[in-house]
Structures are given as C-alpha cells and as structure tokens.
C-alpha positions in Angstrom: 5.4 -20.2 -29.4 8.4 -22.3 -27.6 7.2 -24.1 -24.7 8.3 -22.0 -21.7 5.6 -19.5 -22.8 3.7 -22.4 -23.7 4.3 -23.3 -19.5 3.7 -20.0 -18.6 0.3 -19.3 -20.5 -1.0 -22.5 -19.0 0.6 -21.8 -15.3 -1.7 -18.1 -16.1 -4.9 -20.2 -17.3 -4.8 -22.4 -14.4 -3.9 -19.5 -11.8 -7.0 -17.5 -13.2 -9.4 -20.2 -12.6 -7.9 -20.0 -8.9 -8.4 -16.2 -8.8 -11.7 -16.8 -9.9 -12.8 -19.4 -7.4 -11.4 -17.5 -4.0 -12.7 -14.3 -5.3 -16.6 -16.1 -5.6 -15.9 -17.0 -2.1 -14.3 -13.8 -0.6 -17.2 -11.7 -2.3 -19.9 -14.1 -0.9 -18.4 -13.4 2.8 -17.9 -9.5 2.2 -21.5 -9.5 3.0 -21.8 -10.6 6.7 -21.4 -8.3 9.0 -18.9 -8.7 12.4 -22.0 -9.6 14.8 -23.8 -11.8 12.2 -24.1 -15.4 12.9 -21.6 -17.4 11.3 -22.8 -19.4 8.3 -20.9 -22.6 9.4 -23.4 -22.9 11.7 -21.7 -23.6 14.6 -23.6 -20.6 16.1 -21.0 -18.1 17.1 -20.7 -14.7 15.8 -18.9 -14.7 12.4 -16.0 -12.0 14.4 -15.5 -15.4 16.6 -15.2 -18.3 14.2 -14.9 -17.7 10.4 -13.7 -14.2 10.1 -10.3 -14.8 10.0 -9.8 -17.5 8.0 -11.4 -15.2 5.3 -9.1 -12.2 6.2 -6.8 -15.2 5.2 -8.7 -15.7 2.0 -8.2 -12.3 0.9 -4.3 -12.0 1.9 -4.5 -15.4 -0.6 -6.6 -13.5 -3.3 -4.5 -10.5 -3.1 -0.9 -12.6 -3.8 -2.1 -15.0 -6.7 -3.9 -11.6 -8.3 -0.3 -9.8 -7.8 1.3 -13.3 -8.9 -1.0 -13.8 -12.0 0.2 -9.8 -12.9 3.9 -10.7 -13.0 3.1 -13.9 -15.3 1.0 -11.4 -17.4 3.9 -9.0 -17.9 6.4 -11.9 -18.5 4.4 -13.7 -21.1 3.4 -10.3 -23.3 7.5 -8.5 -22.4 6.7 -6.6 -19.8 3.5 -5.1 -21.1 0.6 -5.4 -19.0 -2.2 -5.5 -21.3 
C-alpha cells in the first residue's frame, strides 16, 4: 500500500467516526416534535431555538456521508463496495 492510500484510508477512518458522531446527534433530535420544548432549556419551542441549527446538522451529515462515498470509490478504483 503507498502512502496516498495510506492518507486516504485514514482521512476515511477519521471521516467515519465523524459520520458516526453527528448521525447519534441528528437521530437523538429526529424525535422532538416542532411544538416540543426545546431541550437546551432555554424554554422556547424547539421550531424557535434549536431547530435549525439541526436542519444544519443534517445538511452537515448529508455532505461528509456523500464526501466519505467518493473517498470509498477512490481508495477501492471506483468500486463502491
């Protein structure tokens, strides 16, 4: 193995552990509904204070899954496996 795969299996390792982490957090969210309370507890309604920045969260999620896809392909020739 020369080291630019070498670099690009560990840039995949370290991206997955990222995936891994914002998914635990987007998928703890997905359960609140628009008029619950927000748990930051600053008392608003989640739609008012947190929702966004984990609409955010998920545009984040969806780009490093997309990213960590294209480093798949590149490592293994263009074979998703």
């Amino acid at each position: 193995m020369n080291r630019a795969t070498a670099k690009k299996r560990l840039d995949a390792s370290l991206l997955y552990k990222d995936i891994q982490r914002l998914f635990k957090e987007v998928n703890n969210e997905n359960n609140l509904h628009r008029n619950s309370r927000c748990v930051c507890g600053s008392g608003k309604k989640w739609k008012k204070c947190c929702m966004r920045l984990h609409e955010e969260k998920t545009e984040v999620l969806e780009q490093k899954v997309k990213e960590y896809k294209e480093l798949c392909q590149a490592i293994n020739g263009g074979v998703l496996r």
